[in-house]
N, C-alpha and C positions, 0 to 999 in steps of 0.2 A: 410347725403346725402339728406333726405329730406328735411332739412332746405337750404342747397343751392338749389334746384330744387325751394323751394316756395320764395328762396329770386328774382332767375333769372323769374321767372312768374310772380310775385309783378306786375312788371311796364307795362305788358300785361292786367292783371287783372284792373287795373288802368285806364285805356288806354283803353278799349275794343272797341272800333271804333274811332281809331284816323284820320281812315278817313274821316267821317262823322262831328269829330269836327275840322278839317282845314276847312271843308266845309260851315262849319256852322261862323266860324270866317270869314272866306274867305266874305261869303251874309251880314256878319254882317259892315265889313268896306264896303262894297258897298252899303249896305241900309244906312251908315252914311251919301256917296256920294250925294245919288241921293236916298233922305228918301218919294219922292212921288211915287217910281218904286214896284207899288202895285204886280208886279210876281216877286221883289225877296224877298217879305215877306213869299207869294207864296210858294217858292222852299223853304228858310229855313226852314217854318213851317214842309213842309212834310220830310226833313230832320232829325228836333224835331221829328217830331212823330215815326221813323223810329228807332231814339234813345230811344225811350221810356219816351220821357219826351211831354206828352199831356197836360199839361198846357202853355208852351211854343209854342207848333204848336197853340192850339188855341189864344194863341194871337196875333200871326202871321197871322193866316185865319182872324181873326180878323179884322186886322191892313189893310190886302190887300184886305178886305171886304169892309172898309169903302173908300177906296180911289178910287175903283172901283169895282162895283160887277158882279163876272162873272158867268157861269156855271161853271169852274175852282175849283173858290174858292166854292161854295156852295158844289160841289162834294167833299172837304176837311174836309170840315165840317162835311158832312154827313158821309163821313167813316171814320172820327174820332167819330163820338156818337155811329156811331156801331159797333165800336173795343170797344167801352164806356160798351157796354150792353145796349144802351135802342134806339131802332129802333123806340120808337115813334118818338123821337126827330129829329134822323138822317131821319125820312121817308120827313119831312118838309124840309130839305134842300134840299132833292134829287129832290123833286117836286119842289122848285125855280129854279134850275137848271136847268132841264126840260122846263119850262116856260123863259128860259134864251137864251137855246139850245136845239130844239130838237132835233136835231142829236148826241146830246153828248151820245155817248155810256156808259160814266160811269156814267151817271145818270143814265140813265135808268137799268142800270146794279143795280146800288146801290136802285134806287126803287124797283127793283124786289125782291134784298135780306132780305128789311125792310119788304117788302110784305107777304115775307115766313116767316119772324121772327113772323108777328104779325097776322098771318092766315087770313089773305086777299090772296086767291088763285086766284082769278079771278085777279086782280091788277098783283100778281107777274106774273102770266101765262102772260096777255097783253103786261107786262115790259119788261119779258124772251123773246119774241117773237118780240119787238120793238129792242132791244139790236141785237137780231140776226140779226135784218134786214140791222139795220146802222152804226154796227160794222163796221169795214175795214179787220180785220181777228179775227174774234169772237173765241173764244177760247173754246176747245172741254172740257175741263174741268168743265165750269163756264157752258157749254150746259147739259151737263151731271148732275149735282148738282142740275139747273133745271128741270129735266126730272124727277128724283126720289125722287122732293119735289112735284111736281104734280101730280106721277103717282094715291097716294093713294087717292087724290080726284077729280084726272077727267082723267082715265086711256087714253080717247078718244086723248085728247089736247098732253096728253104725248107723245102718239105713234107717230100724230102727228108730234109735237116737233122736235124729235129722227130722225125722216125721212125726213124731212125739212133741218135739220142741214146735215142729210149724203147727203144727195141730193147736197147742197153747198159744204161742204167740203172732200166731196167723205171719203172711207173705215175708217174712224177712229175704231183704233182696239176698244176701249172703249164705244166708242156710238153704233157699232156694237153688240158688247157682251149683251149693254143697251135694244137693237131692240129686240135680242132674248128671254131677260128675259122679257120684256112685253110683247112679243108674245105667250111665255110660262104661262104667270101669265092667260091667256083671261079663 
């Protein structure tokens, strides 16, 4: 019984995002088309990476690097070095981007995280707090992750933060519960 169970899973196990690789075939006869259309190197790459094959995205961010450079693509990069483990590297793309777009919310998102990775608190605090600004619907999660990477060294900016973010996005049960434990920690 268990040999037909792992023979009928075989071609799932195989297969495990066959949606992703139509998709990926799919960008791939279109970047044969029209191989200067530097956003659908763009889309495959983050495809690749999605797959879990980061050699292949990076040379896609790559490829849509050199043909155009966007905040797009630099934000690619950079949360690809820091799915990598090393936030040094990824902190240098999030800052191109930045200087690309300031309004790009995932740079600055993504500066803030290389920030907290690499104990620059004042950088990540500015980034967290730029991200909230030019966000379009900033996200109570990524607010909150913020708030209790800062609170341990500038409980002030945290609180803050917490009450900045409930202010905009009114009751979030999470950043709520957040408010009362730094009011409880004083």
């Amino acid at each position: 019984m268990s040999r037909i169970c792992l023979l009928w899973a075989l071609p799932l196990m195989v297969f495990a995002h066959p949606a992703l690789e139509i998709q990926i075939s799919d960008l791939s006869r279109a970047i044969n088309l029209s191989p200067d259309a530097s956003g659908l190197y763009l889309k495959r790459g983050l495809l690749h990476q999605r797959h879990g094959n980061r050699d292949l995205a990076k040379q896609d961010f790559e490829a849509a690097r050199a043909l155009v450079d966007s905040a797009d693509v630099q934000v690619a990069l950079g949360n690809l070095y820091l799915a990598e483990g090393d936030p040094g590297r990824a902190s240098v793309y999030f800052a191109e981007a930045i200087k690309l777009s300031s309004k790009s919310s995932a740079a600055w998102l993504g500066q803030a995280k290389t920030a907290t990775a690499l104990g620059a608190d004042e950088l990540a605090l500015q980034s967290y707090q730029t991200y909230f600004q030019v966000a379009d619907n900033p996200q109570p999660g990524y607010l909150a992750a913020a708030v209790r990477d800062i609170a341990p060294h500038n409980r002030v900016a945290a609180i803050t933060l917490v009450n900045d973010a409930l202010e905009r996005l009114g009751p979030v049960p999470t950043l709520i519960k957040l408010a009362e434990t730094l009011k409880q920690a004083r």
